[in-house]
N, C-alpha and C positions, 0 to 999 in steps of 0.2 A: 641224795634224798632217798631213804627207803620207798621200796613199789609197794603199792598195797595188795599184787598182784603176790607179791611175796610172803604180804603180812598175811592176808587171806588163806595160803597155805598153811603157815605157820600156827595161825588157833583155829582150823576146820575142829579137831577133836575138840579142844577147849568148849568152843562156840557150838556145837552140834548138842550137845548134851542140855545147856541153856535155851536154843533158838526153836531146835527140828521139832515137826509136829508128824505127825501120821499124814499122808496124801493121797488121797486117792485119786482115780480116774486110767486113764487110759496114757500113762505116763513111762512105762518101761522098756520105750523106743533105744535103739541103740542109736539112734542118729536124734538133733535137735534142730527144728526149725528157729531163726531169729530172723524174726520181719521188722527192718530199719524203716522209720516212715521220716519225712523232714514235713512237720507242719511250722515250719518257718516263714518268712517271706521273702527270704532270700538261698541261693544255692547252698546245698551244705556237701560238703567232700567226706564220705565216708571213709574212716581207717580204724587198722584192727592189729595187734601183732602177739603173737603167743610166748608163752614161756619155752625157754630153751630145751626142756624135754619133750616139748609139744611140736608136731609137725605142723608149719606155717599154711593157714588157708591159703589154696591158689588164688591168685589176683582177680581179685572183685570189683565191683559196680563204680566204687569212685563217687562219680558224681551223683548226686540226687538233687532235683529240680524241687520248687514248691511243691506239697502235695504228694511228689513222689516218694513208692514203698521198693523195696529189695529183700529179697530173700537170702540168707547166706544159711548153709546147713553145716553144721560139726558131729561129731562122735562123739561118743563116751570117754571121758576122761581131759577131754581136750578143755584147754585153762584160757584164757588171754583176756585182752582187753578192746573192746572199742571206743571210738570217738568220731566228733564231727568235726572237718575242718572246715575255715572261714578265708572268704577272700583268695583264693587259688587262681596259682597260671603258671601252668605246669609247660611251656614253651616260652616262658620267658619269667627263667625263675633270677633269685640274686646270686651271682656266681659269688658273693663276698661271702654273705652268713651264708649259701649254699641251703636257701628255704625258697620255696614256692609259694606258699599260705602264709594271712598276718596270721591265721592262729592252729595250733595243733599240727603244724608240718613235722613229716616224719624225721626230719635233724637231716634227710640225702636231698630234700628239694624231689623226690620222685613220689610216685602217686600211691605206690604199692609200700605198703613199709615192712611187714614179715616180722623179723623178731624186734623192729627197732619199737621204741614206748613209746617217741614224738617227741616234740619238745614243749612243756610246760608253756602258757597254760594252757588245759585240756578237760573239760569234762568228762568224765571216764561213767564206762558201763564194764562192770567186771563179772566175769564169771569162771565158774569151774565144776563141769559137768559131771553129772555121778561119783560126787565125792563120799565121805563118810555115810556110809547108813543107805549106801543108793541116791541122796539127796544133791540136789543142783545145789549149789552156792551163788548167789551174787549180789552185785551193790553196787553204789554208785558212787563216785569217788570223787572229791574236790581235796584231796591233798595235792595235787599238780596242778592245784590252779582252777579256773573256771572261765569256761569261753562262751557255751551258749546252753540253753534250760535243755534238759533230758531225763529222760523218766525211763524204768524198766516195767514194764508188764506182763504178769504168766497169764497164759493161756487159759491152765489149769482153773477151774470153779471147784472148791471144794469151801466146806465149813473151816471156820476161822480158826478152832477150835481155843478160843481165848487167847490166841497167840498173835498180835502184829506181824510179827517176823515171818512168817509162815503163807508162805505165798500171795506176800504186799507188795507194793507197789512203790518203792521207792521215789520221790519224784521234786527236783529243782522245782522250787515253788514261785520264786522271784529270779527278775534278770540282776544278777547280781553285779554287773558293769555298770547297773545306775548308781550302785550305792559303795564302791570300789573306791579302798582308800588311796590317798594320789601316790602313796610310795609303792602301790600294788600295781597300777592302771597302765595296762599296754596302749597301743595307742598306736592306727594305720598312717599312712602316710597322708591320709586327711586330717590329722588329727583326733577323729572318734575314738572313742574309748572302746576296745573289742575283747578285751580279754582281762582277770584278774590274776594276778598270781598267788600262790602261798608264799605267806610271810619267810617259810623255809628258801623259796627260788628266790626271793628279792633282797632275803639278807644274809642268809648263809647262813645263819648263828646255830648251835648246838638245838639251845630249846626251841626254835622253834622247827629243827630239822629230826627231832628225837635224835641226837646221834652223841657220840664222845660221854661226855659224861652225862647227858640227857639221854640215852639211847635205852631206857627200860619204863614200862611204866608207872614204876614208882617215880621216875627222875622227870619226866616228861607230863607236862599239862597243857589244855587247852591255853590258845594263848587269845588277848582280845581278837585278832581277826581271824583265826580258826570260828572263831565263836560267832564270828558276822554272816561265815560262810553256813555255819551250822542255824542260825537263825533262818536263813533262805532255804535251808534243806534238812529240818529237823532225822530223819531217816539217812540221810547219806555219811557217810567219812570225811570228814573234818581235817582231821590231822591224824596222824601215824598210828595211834595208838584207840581208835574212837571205833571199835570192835564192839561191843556192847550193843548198842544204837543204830549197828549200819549194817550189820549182814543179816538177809534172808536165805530162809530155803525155801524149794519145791522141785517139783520135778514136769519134765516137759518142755513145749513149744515158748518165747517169750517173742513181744515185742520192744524195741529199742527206738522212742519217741525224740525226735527234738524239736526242741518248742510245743 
């Protein structure tokens, strides 16, 4: 499956020229605060893993209780992804699949994951700090699925300047496990439905993985349940190719909300 952490590089110029606005404020830090909050109701596992030119944040917070916030700080230029995991027992994980979490385990069963992505499904928060133009990149990703609602939020207060994209708020507007078609639906060892997949993770096929002869976006289209995911998250990435719709910019401090 393509990362969007990849695609996100790939059309930064494309997309900056379409997206970036003028920003003001007090935003030309070499360093970026990200304050994770879990207003959930239950535990969420935080994880993060950068791209392979990026040097891996040192092992972080992990757990986040109800309520609870965390701060993680990055540099300039630093790219990767975060998530929340679900359901975690990091001392008595499955030595079979070798996962600790029903949802978003790093693929090692361990708490830190570094450069691994996780394993689908995953809500993602993506970003890439002072990219083109000075400008932050990021976005919220259900191409790898969808585990629990998460929103990005800047800091930054500045005029809109007619632009959406331009330091918005990305934001999972519905739980999408209510409305998860059954060939999508992960599913704990109770039963509950906790996680959605992309139609890509659940069937492998070309169009809906953009890849083989689907792999450009002339070839490659929304398919019905990218489209289920994108009704829930109008502003977020859908599938592989849904650049247009889902990247913002700005510069500065952000928060990374679940639920």
């Amino acid at each position: 499956m393509l990362s969007t952490v990849g695609i996100l590089g790939s059309f930064l110029a494309i997309l900056a020229t379409v997206h970036s606005a003028p920003v003001d404020g007090g935003a030309d830090s070499l360093i970026h605060n990200i304050v994770f909050k879990n207003q959930c109701s239950h535990n969420v596992w935080l994880a993060s893993s950068t791209t392979w030119d990026n040097t891996p944040l040192p092992a972080h917070g992990g757990l986040l209780t109800p309520g609870e916030t965390f701060t993680i700080t990055v540099v300039d230029q630093w790219q990767g992804r975060f998530w929340g995991r679900t359901e975690c027992d990091f001392e008595h994980k499955n030595m079979t699949t070798n996962t600790a979490c029903s949802t978003g385990d790093c693929g090692s069963g361990e708490e830190y994951c570094g450069y691994i992505s996780g394993r689908p499904p995953a809500s993602l928060a993506e970003f890439t700090f002072n990219g083109w133009n000075n400008l932050d990149f990021y976005d919220v990703s259900l191409v790898d699925g969808y585990n629990l609602p998460i929103s990005i939020q800047p800091h930054t207060k500045v005029p809109n300047w007619g632009n959406p994209y331009s330091c918005g708020s990305p934001t999972v507007e519905k739980d999408i496990n209510l409305i998860c078609p059954g060939p999508l639906q992960i599913r704990d060892h109770d039963g509950n439905v906790v996680g959605c997949e992309s139609a890509c993770s659940a069937f492998g096929l070309p169009q809906y993985c953009c890849s083989g002869p689907d792999s450009t976006p002339q070839t490659c289209h929304p398919s019905k349940y990218s489209k289920l995911f994108k009704s829930a998250c109008p502003f977020c990435y859908s599938y592989a190719y849904d650049d247009a719709t889902s990247i913002f910019t700005c510069r500065g401090d952000y928060t990374v909300q679940f639920c």
